[in-house]
PyMOL Python script that loads the backbone (N, CA, C, O; Angstrom):
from pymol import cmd

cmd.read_pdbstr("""\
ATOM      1  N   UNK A   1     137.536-114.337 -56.663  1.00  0.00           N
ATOM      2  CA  UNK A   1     138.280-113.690 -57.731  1.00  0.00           C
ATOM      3  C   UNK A   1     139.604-113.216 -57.154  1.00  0.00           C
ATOM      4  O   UNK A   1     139.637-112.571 -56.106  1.00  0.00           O
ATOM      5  N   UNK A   2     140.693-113.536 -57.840  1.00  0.00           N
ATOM      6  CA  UNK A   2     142.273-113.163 -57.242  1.00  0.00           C
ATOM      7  C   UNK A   2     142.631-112.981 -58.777  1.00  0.00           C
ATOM      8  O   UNK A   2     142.582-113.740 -59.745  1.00  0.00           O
ATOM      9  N   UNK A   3     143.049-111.526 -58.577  1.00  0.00           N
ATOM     10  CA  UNK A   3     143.996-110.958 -59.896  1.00  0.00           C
ATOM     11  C   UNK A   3     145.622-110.225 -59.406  1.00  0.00           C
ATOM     12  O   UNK A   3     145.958-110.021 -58.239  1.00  0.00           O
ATOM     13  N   UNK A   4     146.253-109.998 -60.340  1.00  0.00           N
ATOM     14  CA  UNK A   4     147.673-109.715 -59.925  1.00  0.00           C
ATOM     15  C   UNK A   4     148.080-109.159 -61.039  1.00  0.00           C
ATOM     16  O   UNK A   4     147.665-109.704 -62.062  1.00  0.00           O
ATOM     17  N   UNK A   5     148.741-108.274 -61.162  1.00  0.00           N
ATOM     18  CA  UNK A   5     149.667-107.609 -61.788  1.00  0.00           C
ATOM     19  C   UNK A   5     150.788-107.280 -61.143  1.00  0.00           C
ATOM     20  O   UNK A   5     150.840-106.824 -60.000  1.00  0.00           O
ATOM     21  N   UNK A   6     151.783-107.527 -61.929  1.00  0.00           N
ATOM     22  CA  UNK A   6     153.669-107.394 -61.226  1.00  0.00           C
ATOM     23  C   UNK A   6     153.849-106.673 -62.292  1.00  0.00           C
ATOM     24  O   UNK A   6     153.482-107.175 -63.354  1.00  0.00           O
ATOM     25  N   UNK A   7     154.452-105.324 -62.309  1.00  0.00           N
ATOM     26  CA  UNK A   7     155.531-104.414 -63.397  1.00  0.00           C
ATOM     27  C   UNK A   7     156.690-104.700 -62.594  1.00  0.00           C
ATOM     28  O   UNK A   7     156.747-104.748 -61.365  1.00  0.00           O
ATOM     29  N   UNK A   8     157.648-104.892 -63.470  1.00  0.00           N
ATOM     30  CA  UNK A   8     159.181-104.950 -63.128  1.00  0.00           C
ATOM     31  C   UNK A   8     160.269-104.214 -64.584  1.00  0.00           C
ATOM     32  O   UNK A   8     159.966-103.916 -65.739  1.00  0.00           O
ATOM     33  N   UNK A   9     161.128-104.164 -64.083  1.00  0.00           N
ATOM     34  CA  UNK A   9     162.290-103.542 -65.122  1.00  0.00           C
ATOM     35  C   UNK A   9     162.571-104.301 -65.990  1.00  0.00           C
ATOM     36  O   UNK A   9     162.858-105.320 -65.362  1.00  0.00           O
ATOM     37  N   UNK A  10     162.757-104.634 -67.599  1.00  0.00           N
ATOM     38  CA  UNK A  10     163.054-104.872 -68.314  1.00  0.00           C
ATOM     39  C   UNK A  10     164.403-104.062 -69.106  1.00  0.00           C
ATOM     40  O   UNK A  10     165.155-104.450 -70.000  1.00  0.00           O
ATOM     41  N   UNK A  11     164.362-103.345 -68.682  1.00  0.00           N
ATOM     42  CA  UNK A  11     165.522-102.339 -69.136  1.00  0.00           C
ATOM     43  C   UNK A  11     165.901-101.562 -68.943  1.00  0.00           C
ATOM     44  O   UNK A  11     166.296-101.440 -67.783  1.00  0.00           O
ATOM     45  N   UNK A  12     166.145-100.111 -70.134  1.00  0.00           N
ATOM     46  CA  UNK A  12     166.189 -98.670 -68.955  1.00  0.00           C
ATOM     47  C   UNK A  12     165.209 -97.914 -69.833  1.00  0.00           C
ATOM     48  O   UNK A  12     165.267 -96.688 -69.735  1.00  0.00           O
ATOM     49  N   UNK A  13     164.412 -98.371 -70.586  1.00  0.00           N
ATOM     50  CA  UNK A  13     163.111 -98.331 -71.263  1.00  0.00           C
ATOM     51  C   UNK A  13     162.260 -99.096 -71.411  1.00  0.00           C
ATOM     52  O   UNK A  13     161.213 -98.781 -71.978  1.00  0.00           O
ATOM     53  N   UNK A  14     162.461-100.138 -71.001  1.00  0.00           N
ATOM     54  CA  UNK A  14     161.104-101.441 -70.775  1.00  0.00           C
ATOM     55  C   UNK A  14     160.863-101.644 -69.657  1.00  0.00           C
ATOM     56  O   UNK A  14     161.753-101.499 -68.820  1.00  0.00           O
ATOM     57  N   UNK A  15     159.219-102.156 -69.187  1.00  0.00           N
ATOM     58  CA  UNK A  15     158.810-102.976 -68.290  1.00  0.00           C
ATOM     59  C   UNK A  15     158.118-104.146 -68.814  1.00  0.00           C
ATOM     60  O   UNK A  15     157.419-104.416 -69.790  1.00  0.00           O
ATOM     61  N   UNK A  16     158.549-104.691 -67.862  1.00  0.00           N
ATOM     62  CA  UNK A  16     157.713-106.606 -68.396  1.00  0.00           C
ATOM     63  C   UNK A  16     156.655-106.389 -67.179  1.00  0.00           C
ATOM     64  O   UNK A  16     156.993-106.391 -65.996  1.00  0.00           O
ATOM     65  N   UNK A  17     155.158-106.177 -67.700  1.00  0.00           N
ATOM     66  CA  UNK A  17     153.846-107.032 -67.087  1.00  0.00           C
ATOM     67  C   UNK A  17     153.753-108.638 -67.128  1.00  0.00           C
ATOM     68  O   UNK A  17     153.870-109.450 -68.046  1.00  0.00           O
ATOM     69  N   UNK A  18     153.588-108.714 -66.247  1.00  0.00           N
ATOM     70  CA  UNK A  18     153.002-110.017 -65.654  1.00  0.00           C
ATOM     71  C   UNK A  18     151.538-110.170 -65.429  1.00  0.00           C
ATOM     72  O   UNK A  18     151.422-109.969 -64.220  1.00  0.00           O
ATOM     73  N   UNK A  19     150.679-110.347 -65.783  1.00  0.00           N
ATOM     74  CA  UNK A  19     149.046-110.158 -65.431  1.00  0.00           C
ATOM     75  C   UNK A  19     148.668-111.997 -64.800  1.00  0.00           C
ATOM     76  O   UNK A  19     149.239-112.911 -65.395  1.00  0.00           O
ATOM     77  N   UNK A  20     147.804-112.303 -63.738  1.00  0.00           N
ATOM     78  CA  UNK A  20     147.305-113.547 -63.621  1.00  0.00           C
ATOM     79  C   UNK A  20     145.909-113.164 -62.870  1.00  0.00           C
ATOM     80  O   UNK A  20     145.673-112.171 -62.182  1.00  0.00           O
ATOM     81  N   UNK A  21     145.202-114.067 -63.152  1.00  0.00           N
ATOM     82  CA  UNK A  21     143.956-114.020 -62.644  1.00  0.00           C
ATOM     83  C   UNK A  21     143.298-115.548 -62.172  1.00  0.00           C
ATOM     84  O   UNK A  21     143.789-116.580 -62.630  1.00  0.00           O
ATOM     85  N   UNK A  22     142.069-115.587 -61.151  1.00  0.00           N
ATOM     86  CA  UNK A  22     141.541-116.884 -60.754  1.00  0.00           C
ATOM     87  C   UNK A  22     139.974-116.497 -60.654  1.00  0.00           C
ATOM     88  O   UNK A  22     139.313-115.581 -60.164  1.00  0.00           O
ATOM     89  N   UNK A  23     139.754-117.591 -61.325  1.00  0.00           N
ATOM     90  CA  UNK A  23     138.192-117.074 -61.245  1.00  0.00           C
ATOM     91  C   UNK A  23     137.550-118.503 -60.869  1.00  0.00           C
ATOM     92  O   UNK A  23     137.940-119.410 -61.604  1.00  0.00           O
ATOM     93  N   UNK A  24     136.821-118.798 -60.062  1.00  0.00           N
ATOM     94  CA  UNK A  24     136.130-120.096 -59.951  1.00  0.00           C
ATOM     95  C   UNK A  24     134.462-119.612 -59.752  1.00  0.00           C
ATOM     96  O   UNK A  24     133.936-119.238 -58.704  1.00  0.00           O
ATOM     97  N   UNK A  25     133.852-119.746 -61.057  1.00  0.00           N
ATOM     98  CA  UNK A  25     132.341-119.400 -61.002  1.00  0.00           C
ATOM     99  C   UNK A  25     131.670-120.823 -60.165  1.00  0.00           C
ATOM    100  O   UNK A  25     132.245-121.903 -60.030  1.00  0.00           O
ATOM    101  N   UNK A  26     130.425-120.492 -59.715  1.00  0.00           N
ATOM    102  CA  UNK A  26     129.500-121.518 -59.377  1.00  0.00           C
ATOM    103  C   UNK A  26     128.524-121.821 -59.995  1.00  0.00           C
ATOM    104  O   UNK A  26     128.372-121.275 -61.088  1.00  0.00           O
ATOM    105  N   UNK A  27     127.740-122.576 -59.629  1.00  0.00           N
ATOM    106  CA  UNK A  27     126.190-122.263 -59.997  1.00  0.00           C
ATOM    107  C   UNK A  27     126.168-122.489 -62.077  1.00  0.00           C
ATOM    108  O   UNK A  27     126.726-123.311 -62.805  1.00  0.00           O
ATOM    109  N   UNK A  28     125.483-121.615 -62.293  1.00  0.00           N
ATOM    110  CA  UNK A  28     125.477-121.542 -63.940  1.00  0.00           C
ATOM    111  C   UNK A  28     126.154-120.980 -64.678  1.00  0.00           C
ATOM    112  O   UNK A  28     126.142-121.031 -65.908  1.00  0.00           O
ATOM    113  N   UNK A  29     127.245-120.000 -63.539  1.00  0.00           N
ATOM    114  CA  UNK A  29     128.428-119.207 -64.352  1.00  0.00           C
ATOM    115  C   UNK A  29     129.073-120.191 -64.834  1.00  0.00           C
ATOM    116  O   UNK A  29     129.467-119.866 -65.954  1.00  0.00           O
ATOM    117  N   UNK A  30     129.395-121.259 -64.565  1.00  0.00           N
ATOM    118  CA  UNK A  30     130.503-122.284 -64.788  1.00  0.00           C
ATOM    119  C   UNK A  30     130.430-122.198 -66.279  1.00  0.00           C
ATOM    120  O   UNK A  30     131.402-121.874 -66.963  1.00  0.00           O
ATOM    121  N   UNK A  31     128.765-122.621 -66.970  1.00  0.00           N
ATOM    122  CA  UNK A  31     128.986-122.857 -68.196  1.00  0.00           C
ATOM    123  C   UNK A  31     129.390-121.519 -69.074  1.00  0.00           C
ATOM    124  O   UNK A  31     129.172-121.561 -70.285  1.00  0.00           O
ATOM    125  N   UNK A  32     130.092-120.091 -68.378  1.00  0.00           N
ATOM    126  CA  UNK A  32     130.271-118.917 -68.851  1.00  0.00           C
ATOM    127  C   UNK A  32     131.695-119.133 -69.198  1.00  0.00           C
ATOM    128  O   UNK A  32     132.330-118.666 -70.144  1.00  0.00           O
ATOM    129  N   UNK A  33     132.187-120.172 -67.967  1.00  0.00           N
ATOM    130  CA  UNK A  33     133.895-119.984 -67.695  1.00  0.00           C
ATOM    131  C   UNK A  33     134.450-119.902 -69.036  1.00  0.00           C
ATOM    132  O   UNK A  33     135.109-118.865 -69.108  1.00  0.00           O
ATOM    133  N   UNK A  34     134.468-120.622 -70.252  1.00  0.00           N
ATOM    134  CA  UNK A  34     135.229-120.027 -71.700  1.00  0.00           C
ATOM    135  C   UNK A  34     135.243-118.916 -72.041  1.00  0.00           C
ATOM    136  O   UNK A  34     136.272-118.356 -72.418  1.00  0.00           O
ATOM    137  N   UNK A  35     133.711-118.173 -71.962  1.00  0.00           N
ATOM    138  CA  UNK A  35     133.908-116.752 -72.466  1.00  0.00           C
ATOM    139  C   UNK A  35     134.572-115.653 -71.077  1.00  0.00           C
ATOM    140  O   UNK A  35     134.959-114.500 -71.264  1.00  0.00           O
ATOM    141  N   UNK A  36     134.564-116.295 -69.867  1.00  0.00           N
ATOM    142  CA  UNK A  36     134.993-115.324 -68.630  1.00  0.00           C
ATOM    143  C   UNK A  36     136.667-115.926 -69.523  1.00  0.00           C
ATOM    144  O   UNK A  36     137.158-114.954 -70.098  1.00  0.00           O
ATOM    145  N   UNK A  37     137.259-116.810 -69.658  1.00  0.00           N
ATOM    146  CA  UNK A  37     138.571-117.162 -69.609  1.00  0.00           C
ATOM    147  C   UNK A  37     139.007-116.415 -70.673  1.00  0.00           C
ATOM    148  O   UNK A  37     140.053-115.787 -70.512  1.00  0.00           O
ATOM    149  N   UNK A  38     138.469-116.347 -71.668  1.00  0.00           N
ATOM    150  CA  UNK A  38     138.512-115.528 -73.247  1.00  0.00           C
ATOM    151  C   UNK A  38     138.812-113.994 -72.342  1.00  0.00           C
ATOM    152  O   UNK A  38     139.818-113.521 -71.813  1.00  0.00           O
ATOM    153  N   UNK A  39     137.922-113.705 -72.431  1.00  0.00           N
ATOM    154  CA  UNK A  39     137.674-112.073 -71.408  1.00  0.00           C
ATOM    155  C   UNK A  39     138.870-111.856 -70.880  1.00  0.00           C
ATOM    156  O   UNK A  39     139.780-111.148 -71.310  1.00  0.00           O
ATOM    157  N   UNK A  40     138.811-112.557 -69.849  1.00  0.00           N
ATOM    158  CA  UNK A  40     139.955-112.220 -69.001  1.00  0.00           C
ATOM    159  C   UNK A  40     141.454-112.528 -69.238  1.00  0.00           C
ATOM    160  O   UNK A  40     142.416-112.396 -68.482  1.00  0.00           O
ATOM    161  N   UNK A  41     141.352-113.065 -70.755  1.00  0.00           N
ATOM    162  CA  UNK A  41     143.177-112.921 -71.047  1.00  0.00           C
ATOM    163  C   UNK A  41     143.306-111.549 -72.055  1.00  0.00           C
ATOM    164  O   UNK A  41     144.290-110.816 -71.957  1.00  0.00           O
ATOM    165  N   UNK A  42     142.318-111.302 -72.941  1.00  0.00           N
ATOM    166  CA  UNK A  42     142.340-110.149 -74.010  1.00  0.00           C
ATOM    167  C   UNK A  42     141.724-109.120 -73.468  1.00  0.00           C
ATOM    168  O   UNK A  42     141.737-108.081 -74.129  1.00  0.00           O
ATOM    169  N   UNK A  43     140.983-109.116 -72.062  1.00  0.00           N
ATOM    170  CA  UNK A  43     141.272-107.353 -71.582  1.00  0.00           C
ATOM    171  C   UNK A  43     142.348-107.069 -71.206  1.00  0.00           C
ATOM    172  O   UNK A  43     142.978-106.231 -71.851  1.00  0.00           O
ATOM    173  N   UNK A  44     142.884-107.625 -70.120  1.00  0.00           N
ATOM    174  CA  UNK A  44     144.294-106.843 -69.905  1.00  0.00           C
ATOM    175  C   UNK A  44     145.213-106.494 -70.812  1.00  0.00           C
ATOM    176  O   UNK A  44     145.707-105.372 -70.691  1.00  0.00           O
ATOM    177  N   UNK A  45     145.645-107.343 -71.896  1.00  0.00           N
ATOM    178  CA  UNK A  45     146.439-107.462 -72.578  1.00  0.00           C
ATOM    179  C   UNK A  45     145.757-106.231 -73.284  1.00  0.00           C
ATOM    180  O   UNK A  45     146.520-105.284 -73.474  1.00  0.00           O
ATOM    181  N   UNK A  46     144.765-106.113 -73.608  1.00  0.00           N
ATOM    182  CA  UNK A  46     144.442-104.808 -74.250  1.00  0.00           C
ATOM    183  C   UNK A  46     144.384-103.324 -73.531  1.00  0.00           C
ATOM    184  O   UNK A  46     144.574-102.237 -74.077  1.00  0.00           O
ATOM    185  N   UNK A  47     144.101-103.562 -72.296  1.00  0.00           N
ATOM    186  CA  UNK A  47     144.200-102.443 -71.258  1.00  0.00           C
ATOM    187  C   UNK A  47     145.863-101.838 -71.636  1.00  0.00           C
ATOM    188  O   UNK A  47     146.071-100.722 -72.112  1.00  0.00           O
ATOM    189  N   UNK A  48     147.012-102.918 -71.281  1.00  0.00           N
ATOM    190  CA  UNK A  48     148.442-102.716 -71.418  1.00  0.00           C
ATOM    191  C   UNK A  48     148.582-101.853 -72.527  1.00  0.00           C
ATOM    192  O   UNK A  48     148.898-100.684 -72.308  1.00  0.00           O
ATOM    193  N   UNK A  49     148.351-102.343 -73.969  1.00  0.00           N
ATOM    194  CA  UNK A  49     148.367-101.877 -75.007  1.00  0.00           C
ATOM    195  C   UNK A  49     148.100-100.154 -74.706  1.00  0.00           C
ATOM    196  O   UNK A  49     148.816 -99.160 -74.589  1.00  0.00           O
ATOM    197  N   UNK A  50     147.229-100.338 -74.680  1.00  0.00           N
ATOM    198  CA  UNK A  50     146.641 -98.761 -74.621  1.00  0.00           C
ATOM    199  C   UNK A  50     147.498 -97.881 -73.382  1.00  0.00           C
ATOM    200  O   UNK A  50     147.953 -96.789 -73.720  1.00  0.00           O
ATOM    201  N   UNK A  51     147.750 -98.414 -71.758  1.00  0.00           N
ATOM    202  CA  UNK A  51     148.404 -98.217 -71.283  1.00  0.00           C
ATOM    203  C   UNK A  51     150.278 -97.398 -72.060  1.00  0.00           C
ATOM    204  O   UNK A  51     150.723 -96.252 -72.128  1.00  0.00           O
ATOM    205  N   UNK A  52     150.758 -98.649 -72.438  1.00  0.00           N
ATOM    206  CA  UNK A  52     151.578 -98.289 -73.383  1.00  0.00           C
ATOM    207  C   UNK A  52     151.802 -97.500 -74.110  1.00  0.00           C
ATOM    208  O   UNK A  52     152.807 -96.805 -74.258  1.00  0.00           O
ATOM    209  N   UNK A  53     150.484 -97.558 -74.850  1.00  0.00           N
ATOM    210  CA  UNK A  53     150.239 -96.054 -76.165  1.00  0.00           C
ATOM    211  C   UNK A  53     150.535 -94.453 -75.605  1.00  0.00           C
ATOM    212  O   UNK A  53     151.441 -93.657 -75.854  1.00  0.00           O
ATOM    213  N   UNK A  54     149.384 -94.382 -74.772  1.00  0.00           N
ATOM    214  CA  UNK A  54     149.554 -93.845 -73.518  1.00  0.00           C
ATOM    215  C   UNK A  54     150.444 -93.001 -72.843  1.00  0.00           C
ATOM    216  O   UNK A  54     150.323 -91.952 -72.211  1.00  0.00           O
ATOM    217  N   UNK A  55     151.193 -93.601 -73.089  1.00  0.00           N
ATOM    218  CA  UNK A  55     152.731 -93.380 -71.720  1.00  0.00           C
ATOM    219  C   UNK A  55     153.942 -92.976 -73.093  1.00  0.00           C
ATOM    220  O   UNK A  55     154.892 -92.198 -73.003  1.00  0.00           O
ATOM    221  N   UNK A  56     153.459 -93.902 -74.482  1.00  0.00           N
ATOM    222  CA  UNK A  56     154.599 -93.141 -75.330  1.00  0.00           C
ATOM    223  C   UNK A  56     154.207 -91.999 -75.621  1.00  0.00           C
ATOM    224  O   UNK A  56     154.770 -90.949 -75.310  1.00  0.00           O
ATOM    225  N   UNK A  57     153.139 -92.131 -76.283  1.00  0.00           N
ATOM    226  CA  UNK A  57     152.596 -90.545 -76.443  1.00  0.00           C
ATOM    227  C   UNK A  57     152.587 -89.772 -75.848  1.00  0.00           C
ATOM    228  O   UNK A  57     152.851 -88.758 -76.494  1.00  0.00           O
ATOM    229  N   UNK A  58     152.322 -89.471 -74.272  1.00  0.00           N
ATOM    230  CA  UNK A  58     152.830 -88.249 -73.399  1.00  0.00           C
ATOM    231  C   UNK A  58     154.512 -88.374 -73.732  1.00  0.00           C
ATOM    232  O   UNK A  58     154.984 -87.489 -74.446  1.00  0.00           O
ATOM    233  N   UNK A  59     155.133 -89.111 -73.390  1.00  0.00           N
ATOM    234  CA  UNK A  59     156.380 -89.318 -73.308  1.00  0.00           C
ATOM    235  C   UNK A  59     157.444 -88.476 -74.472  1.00  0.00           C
ATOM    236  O   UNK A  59     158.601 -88.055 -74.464  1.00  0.00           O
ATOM    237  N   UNK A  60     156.546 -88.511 -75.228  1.00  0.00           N
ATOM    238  CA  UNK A  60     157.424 -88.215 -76.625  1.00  0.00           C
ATOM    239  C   UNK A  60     157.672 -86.556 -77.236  1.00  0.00           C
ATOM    240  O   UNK A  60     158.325 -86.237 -78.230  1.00  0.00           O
ATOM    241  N   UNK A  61     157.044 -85.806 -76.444  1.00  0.00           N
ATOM    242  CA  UNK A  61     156.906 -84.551 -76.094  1.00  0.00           C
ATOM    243  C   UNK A  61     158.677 -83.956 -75.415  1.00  0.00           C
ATOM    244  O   UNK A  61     159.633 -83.277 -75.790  1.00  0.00           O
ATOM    245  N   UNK A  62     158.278 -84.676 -74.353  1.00  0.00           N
ATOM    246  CA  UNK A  62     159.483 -84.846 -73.359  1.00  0.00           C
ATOM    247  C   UNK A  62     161.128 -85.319 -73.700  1.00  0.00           C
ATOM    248  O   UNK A  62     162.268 -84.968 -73.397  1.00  0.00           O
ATOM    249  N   UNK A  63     160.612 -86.088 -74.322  1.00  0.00           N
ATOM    250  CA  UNK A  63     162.086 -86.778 -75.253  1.00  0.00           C
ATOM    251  C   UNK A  63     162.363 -85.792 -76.680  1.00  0.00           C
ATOM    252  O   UNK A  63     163.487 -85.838 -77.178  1.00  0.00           O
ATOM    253  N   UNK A  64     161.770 -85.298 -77.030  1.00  0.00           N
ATOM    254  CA  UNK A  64     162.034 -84.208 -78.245  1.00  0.00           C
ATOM    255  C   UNK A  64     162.872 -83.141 -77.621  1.00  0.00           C
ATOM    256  O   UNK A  64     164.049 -83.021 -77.963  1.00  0.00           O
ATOM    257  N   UNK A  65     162.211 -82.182 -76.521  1.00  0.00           N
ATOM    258  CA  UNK A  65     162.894 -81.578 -75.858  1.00  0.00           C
ATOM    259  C   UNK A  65     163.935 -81.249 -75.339  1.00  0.00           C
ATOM    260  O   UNK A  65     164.388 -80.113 -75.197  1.00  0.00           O
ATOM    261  N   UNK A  66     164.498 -82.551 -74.934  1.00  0.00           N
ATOM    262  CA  UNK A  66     165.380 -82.955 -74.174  1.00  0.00           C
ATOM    263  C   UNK A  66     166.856 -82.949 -75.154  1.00  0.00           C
ATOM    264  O   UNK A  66     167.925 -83.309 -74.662  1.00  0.00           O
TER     265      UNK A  66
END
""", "prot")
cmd.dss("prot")
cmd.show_as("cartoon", "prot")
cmd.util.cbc("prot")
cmd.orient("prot")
C-alpha cells in the first residue's frame, strides 16, 4: 500500500490536494479490487470535504473580527 497526499498553494486562499494511492491485493482480495478502487477514490475526496468545512468554519470567526 503507497498513498500520498501533496497540499500546495493555489492562491492566497486556496490549496490544491493532490491525493494518489496503490494498492495491489493478492490472494482473493483481488476480486475486492473494484470496491477497494471505489473506496479509495470517495474517501479522501470526502475526508477533504469535511477537512475544508472544517477549516472554513473555524476560520470564519476570525475573518469577521478582523
Amino acid at each position: 500500500l503507497e498513498v500520498s497526499l501533496n497540499l500546495e498553494p493555489a492562491g492566497p486562499t486556496s490549496t490544491r490536494a493532490t491525493y494518489g494511492a496503490s494498492i495491489q491485493p493478492h490472494g482473493i482480495w483481488r476480486l475486492l479490487s473494484p470496491l477497494m478502487a471505489a473506496e479509495g477514490k470517495a474517501g479522501p475526496e470526502r475526508e477533504l470535504r469535511r477537512l475544508k468545512e472544517n477549516v472554513e468554519r473555524n476560520a470564519a470567526p476570525n475573518a469577521a473580527s478582523a
